[in-house]
C-alpha positions as CSV (number, residue, x, y, z in Angstrom):
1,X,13.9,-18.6,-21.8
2,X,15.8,-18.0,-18.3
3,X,14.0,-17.1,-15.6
4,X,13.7,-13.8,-14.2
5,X,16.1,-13.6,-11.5
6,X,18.5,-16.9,-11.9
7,X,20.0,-16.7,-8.5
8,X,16.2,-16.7,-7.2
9,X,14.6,-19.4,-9.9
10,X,15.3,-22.5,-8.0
11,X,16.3,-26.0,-10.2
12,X,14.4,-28.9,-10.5
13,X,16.3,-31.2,-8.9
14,X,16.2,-29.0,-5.4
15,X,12.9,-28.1,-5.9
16,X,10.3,-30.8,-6.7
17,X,9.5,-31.6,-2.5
18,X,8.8,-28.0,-2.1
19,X,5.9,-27.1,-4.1
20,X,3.1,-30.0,-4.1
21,X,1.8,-28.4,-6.5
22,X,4.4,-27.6,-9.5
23,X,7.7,-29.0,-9.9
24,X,9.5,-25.9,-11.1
25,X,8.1,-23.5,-8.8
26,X,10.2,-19.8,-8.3
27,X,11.4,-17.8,-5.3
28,X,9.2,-14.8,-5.0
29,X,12.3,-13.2,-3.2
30,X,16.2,-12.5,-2.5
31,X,17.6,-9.2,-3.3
32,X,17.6,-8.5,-6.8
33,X,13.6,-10.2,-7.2
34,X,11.9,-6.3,-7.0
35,X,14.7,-4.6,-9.4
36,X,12.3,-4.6,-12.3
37,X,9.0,-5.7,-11.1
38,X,6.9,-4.7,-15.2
39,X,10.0,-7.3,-16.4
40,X,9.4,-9.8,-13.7
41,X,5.7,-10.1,-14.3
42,X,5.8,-9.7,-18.2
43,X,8.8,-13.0,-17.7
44,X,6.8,-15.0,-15.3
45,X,3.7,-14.7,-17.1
46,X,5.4,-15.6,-20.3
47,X,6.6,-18.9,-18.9
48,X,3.9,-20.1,-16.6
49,X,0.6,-18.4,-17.5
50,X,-1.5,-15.8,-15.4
51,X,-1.1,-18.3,-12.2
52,X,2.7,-18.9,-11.0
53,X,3.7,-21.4,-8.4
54,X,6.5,-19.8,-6.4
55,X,8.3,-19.8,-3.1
56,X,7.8,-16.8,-0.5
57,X,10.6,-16.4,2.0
58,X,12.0,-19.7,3.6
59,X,10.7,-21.9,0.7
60,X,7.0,-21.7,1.8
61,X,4.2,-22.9,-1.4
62,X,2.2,-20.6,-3.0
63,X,0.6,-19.4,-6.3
64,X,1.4,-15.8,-7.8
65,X,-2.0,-14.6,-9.6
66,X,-1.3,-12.1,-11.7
67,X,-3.5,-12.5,-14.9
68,X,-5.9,-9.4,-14.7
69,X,-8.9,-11.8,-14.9
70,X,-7.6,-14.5,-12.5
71,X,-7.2,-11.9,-9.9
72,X,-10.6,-10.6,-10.3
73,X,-12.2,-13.7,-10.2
74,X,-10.1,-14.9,-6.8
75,X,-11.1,-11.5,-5.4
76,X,-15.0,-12.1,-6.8
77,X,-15.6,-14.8,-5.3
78,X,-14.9,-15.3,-1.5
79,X,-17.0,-18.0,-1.1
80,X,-14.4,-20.0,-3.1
81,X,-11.0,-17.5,-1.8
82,X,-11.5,-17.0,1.7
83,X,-9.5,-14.4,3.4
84,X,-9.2,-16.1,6.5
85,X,-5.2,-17.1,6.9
86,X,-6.4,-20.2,9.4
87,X,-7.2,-21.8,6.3
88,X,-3.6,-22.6,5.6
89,X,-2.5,-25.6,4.9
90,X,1.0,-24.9,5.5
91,X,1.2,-23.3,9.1
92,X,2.9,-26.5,10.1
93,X,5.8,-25.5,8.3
94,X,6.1,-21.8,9.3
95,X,8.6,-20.6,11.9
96,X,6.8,-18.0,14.5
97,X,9.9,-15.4,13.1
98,X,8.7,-15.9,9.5
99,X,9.4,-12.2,7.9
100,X,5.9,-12.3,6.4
101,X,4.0,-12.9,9.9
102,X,3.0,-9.5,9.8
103,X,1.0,-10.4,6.3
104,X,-0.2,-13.4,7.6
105,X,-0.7,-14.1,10.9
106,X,-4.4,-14.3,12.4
107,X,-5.8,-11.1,14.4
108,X,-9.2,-10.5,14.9
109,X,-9.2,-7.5,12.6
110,X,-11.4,-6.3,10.0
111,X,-7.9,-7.9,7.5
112,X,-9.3,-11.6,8.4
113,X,-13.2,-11.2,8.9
114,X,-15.4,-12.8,6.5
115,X,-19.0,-12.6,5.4
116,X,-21.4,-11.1,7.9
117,X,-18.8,-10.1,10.9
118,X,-16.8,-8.6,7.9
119,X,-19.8,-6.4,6.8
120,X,-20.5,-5.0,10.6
121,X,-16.6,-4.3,10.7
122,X,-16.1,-2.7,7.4
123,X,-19.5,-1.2,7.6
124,X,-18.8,0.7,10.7
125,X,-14.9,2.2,9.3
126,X,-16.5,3.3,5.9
127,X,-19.4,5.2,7.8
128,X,-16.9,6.7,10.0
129,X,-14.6,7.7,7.2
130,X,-17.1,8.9,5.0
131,X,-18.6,11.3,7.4
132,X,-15.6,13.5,6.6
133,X,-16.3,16.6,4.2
134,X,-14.0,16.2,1.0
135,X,-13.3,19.7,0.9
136,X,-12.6,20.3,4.5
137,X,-10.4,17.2,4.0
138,X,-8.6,19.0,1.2
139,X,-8.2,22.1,3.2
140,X,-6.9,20.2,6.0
141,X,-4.4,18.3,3.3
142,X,-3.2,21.4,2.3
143,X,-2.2,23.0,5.6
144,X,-0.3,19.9,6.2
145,X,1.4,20.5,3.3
146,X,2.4,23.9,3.9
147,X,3.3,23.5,7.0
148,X,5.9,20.6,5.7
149,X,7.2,22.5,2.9
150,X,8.0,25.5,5.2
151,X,10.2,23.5,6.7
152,X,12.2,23.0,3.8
153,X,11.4,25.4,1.3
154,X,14.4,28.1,2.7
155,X,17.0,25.9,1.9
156,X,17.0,25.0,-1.9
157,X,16.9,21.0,-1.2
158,X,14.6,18.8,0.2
159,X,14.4,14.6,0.2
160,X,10.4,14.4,-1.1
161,X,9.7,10.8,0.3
162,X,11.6,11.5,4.3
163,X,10.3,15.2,4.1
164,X,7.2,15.3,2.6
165,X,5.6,12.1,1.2
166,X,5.9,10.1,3.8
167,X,4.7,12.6,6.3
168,X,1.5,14.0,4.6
169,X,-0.6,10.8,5.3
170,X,0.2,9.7,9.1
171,X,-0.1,14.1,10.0
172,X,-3.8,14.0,8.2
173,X,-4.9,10.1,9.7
174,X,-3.7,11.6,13.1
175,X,-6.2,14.4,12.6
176,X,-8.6,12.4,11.7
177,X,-8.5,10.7,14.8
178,X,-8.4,13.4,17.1
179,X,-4.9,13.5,18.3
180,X,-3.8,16.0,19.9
181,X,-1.2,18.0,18.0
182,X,2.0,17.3,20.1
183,X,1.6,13.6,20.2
184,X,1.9,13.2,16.2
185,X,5.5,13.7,15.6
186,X,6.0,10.4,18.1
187,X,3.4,9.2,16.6
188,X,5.2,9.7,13.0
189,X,8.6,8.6,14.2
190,X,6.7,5.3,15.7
191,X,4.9,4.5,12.6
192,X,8.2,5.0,10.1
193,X,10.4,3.1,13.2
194,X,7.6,0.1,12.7
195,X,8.5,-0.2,9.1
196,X,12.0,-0.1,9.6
197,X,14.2,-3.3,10.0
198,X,16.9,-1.4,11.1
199,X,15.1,-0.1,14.1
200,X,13.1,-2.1,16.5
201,X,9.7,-2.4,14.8
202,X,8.2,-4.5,17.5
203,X,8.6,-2.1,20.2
204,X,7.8,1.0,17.8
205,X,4.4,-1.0,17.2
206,X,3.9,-1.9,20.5
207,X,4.2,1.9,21.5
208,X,1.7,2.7,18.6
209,X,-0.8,0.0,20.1
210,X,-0.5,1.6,24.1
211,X,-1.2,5.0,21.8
212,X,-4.5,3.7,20.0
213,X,-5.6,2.0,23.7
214,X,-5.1,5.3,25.2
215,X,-7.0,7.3,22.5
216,X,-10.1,5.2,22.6
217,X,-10.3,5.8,26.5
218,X,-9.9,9.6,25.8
219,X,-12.5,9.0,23.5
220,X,-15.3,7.4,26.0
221,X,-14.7,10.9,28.1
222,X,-14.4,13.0,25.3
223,X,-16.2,11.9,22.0
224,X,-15.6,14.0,19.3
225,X,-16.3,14.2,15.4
226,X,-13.1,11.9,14.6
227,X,-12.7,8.2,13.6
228,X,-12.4,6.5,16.9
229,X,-15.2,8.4,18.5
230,X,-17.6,7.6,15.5
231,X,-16.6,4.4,15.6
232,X,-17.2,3.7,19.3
233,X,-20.9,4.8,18.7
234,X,-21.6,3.3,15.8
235,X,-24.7,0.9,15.5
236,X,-22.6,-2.0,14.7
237,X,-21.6,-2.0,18.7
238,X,-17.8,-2.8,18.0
239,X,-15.9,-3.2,21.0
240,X,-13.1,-1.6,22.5
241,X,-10.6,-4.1,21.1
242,X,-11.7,-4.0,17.8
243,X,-12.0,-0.2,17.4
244,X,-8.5,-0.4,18.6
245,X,-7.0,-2.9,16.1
246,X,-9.2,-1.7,13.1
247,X,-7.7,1.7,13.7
248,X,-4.5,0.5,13.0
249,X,-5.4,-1.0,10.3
250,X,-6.8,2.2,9.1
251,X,-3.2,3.8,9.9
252,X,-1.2,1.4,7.9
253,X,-3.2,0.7,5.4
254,X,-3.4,4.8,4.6
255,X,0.6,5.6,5.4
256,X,2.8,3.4,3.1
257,X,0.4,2.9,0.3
258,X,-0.4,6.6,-0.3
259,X,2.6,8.1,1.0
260,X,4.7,5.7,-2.2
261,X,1.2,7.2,-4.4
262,X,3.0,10.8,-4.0
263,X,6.6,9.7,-4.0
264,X,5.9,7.7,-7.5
265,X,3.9,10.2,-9.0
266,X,6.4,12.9,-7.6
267,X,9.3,10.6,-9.5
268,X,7.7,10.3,-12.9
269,X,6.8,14.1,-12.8
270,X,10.8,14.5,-12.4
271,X,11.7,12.3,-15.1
272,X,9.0,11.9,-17.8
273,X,8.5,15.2,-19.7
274,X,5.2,13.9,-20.8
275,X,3.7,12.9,-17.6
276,X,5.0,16.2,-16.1
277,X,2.7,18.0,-18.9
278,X,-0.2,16.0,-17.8
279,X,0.8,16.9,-13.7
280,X,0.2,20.6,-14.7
281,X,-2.2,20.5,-17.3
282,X,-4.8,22.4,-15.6
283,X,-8.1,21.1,-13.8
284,X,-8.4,18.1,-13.0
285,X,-4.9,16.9,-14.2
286,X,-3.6,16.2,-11.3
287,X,-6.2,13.6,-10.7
288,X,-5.3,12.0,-14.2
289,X,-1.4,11.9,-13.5
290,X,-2.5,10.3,-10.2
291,X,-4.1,7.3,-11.6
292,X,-2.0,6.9,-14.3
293,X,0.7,6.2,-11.6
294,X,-2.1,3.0,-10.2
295,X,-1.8,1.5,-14.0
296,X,1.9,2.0,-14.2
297,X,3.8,2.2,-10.6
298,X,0.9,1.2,-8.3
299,X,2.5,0.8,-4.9
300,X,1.0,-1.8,-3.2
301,X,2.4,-4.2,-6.0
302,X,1.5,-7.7,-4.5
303,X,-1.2,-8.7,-1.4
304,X,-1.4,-11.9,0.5
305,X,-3.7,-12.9,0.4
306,X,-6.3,-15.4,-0.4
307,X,-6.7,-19.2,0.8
308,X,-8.5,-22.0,-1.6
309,X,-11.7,-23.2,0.2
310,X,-11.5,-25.7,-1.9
311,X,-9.6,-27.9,-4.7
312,X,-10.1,-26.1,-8.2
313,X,-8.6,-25.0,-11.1
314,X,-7.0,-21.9,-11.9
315,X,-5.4,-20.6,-15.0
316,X,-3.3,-23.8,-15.7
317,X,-2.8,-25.0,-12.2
318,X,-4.1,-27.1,-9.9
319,X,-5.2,-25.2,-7.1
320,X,-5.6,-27.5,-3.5
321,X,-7.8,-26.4,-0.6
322,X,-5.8,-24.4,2.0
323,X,-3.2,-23.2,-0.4
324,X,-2.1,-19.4,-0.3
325,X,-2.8,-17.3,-3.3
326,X,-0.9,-14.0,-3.3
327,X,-2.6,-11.1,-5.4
328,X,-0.2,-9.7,-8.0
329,X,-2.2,-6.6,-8.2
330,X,0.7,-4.8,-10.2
331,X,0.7,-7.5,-12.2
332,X,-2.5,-7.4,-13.4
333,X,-2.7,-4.0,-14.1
334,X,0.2,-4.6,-16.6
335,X,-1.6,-7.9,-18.0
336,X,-1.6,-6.8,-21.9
337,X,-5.1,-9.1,-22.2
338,X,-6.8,-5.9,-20.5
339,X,-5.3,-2.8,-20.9
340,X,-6.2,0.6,-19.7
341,X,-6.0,1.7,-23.7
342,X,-9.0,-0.4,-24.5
343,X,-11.4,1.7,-22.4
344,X,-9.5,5.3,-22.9
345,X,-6.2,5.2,-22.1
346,X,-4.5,4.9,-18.1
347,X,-5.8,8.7,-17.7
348,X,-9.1,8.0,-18.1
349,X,-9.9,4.0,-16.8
350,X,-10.0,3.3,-13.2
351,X,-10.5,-0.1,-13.4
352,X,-7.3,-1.0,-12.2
353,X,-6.6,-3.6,-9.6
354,X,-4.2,-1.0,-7.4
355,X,-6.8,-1.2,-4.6
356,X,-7.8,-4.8,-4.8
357,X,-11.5,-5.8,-5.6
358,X,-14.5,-7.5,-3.8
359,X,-15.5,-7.6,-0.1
360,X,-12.3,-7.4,1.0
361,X,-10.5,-4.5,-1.6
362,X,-10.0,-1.3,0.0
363,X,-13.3,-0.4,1.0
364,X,-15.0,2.8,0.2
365,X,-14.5,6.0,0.5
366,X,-10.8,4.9,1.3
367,X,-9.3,4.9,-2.1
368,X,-11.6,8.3,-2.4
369,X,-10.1,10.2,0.8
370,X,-6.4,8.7,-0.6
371,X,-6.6,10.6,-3.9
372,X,-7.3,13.5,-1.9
373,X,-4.8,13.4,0.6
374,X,-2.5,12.4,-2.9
375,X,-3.8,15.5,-5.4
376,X,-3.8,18.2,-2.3
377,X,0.1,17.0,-1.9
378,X,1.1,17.2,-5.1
379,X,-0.7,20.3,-6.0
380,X,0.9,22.2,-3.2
381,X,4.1,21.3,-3.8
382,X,3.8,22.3,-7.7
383,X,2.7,25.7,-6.7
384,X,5.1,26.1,-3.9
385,X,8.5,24.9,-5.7
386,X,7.4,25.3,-9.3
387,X,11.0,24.8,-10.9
388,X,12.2,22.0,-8.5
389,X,14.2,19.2,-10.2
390,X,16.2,16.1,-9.4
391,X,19.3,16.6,-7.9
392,X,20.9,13.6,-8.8
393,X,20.7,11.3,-12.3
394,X,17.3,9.4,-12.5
395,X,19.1,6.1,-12.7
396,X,20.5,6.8,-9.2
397,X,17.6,6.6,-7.8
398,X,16.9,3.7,-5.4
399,X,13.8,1.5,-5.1
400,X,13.1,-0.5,-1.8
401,X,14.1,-3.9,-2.5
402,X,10.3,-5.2,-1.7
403,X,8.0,-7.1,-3.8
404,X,5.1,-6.4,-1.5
405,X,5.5,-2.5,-1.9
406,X,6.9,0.1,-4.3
407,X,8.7,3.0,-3.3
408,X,11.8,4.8,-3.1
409,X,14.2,5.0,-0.5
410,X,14.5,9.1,-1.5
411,X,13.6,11.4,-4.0
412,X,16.6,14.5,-3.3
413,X,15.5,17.4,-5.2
414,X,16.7,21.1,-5.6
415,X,15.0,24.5,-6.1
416,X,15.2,27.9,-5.7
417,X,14.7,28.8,-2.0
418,X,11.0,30.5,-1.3
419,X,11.1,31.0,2.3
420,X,13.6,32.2,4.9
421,X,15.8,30.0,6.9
422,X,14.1,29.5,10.6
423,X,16.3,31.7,13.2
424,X,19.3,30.6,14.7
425,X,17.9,31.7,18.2
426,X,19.9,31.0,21.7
């Protein structure tokens, strides 16, 4: 068998010094690594197992899990796959500029807390999330959406992910944190400029940051019935600091993955007659389609990560203490050991791994208030543009080359116009 992505697989002879713990380990990057991510996994697990030793970015160690079970169990079991990255055993060999430093490096967020400080931390965000209304959050969802569309709907065409997808989640989380209305397009432009190598994401997040610092200050004069203000009185007596950085956890964590949730689900719609049917199919359909996209095209694909707390064995491989396990959630959604089939088909089973597992998965009501943010959105734009289509051939379509993340670059679409054009005024 060759590997999945030759110019990425490295050979043994350059290879056996890099991996302590495999000799034929395989690059987990380069350009071409994220063109078919069900083939990759379906290739890798076929060669190696449900446990992978591969190289992230610059040749750093680390084991792939992507066996359904093996991920489970790593995400089970924390006393044994600790989630604090200054476990490591391998920061003496990574740059400060490492592109993955954002994944990795130590804050003194709820991302790296473990056992009781994790509990206050995560404790305190799901009581302040869940206070929300799931209706009124719906309604809300839906003005949003509206609101977008009008912008669009006069002119026959529209790019879903830059227009609509991308926006619906960062215009609700700034809502729910009590922004005032005319600082969220900045905010939006900040948050997409973050994300985007070809800007300058450092001072886009450092701009974010001053925002969040200024909003919990507002906040101490003005409480109010939003996430920062719940969170500042909350029992757990978090301080400023860490309502500040959880809050941008909260942000990112709720803009890429569920903005790509729409924009995947919005794709299959546009090419797969079938799952279109189910999209429309009447109540509660919606909700179906949606997590049939987390079995299929889930878009957080992979997740660093995990770090051994001790020497053990996993799958086939030696596992050392300190080493880096990355989750391959997508993976293990598509591990054909457990399928969604067994227990009613993807339309029906939600035990997918799309929004991790254990103490540290996406803590409730998160994935709850995502689907939605996720159903209003697509909902709104079925019954506003009912006979929108692609406006170019599916195959033209472009995915970001990411492993981490799956979603398109855009998703250009054309209808008949339902709105006026906005005036040309002087």
């Amino acid at each position: 068998m060759t590997d999945p992505a030759p110019e990425s697989a490295p050979t043994p002879e350059t290879t056996g010094p890099l991996h302590p713990g495999h000799p034929r380990p395989v690059r987990l990057y380069g350009p071409t690594i994220a063109d078919d991510p069900a083939e990759l996994y379906r290739s890798l697990r076929e060669r190696y197992g449900p446990v992978v030793p591969i190289l992230l970015d610059g040749d750093v160690p680390a084991w792939f899990v992507l066996g359904y079970r093996e991920v489970h169990h790593v995400t089970a079991n924390p006393q044994l796959f600790a989630r604090d990255c200054r476990r490591w055993n391998a920061w003496d060999r990574i740059p400060d500029d490492w592109p993955l430093m954002p994944y990795v490096g130590w804050t003194p967020s709820i991302m790296f807390a473990e056992g009781a400080e994790h509990q206050r931390r995560a404790g305190a965000v799901g009581d302040a999330l869940d206070a929300f209304d799931r209706t009124e959050l719906g309604m809300m969802v839906g003005q949003v959406a509206d609101r977008l569309v009008d912008t669009f709907a006069g002119y026959g065409h529209a790019d879903l992910i830059e227009q609509y997808s991308h926006q619906i989640p960062l215009h609700v989380v700034a809502r729910l944190f009590g922004l005032p209305e005319a600082d969220i397009p900045t905010l939006v432009k900040d948050v997409a400029d973050s994300l985007d190598v070809d800007s300058d994401p450092v001072a886009a997040h450092g701009r974010i940051h001053a925002r969040m610092v200024r909003l919990v200050a507002d906040k101490h004069r003005e409480p109010g019935s939003d996430v920062p203000s719940r969170l500042i009185a909350d029992p757990a007596g978090l301080t400023d600091d860490e309502v500040v950085i959880d809050l941008l956890i909260v942000m990112a964590a709720a803009q890429q993955p569920t903005g790509n949730w729409i924009g995947n689900a919005l794709r299959l719609m546009l090419v797969d007659d079938t799952f279109s049917n189910t999209m429309q199919g009447g109540r509660g359909s919606a909700s179906h389609a949606l997590n049939q996209v987390l079995w299929e095209d889930t878009p957080t694909q992979n997740f660093i990560g995990r770090w051994a707390v001790h020497d053990c064995q996993l799958g086939d491989q030696r596992v050392r203490r300190g080493d880096l396990l990355v989750l391959g959630l997508a993976a293990a959604n598509r591990d054909p050991g457990v399928t969604p089939r067994e227990f009613g088909g993807p339309v029906a089973n939600r035990a997918h791994m799309s929004f991790g597992h254990g103490e540290h998965g996406c803590p409730f009501p998160a994935p709850e208030l995502a689907e939605v943010i996720a159903k209003t959105a697509v909902e709104v734009l079925l019954d506003r543009l009912p006979d929108m289509e692609l406006s170019v051939a599916p195959e033209a379509l472009e995915w970001r080359p990411s492993v981490w993340m799956r979603g398109l670059y855009s998703l250009p679409v054309k209808f008949t116009p339902t709105a006026d054009l906005p005036l040309d005024l002087p």
